[in-house]
C-alpha positions in Angstrom: -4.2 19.3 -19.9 -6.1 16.7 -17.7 -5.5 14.6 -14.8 -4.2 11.6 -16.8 -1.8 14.3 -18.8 -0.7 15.1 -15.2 0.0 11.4 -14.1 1.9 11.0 -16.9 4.5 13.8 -16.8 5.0 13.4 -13.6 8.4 12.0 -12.4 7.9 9.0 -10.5 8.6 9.2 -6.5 12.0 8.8 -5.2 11.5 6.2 -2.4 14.5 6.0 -0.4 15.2 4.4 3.1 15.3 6.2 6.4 14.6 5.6 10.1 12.8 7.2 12.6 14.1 9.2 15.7 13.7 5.7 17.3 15.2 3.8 14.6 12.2 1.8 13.5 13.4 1.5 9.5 10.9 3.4 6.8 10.6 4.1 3.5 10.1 8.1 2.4 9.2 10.0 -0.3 8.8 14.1 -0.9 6.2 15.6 -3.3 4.9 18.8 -3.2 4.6 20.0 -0.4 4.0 16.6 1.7 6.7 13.5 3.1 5.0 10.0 2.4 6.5 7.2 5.0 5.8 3.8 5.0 6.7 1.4 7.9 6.6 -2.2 7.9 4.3 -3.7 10.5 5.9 -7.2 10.9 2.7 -8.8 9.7 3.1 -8.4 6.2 1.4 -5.3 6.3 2.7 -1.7 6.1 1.0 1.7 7.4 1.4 4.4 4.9 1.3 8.2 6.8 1.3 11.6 5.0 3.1 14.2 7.0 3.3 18.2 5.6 7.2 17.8 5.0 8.7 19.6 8.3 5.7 18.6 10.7 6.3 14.6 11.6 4.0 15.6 14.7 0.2 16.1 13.3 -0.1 13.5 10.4 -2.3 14.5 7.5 -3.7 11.0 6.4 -2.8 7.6 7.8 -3.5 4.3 6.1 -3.1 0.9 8.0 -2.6 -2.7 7.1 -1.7 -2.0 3.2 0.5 -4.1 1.1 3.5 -2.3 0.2 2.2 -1.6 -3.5 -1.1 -0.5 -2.3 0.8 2.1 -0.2 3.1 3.1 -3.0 0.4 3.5 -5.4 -1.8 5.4 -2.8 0.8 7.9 -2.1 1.6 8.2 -6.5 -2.8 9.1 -6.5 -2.0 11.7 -3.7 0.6 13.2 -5.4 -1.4 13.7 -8.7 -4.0 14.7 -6.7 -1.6 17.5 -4.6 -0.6 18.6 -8.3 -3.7 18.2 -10.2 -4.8 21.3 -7.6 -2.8 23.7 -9.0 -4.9 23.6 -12.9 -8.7 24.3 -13.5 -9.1 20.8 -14.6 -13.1 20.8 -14.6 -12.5 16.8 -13.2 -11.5 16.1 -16.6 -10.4 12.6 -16.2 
């Protein structure tokens, strides 16, 4: 199995909408063990931040001034990535 085998049968991210406590509007997403968010900035840019799912306190990663579909596909590489960990892939591509 390689990585691309991996990308492949993986089911695509559910992205559904959600606020935050303060009611700023956000997209999320669950894989493994990590929540994706994505907030709009107001500039046409979104921030993208990687939470472990539970802990919205300490982010893992944070990416700013994205497009939406850079910050969608970032967070589809992470998830490969998060599942690609669990095989002895030797980096096979």
């Amino acid at each position: 199995m390689t990585r691309n085998d991996i990308a492949i049968s993986l089911k695509p991210l559910k992205w559904e909408e959600d606020e935050l406590d303060n009611g700023t509007p956000v997209l999320t997403a669950d894989y493994d063990v990590y929540e994706a968010y994505i907030k709009e900035n107001g500039n046409g840019t979104v921030t993208l931040t990687i939470f472990y799912i539970g802990n919205l306190e300490e982010p893992k990663i944070k990416y700013t001034r994205l497009t939406m579909e850079e910050a969608k596909d970032i967070t589809r590489l992470l998830q490969v990535d998060s599942f690609c960990e669990y095989f002895n892939l030797d980096n096979q591509i």
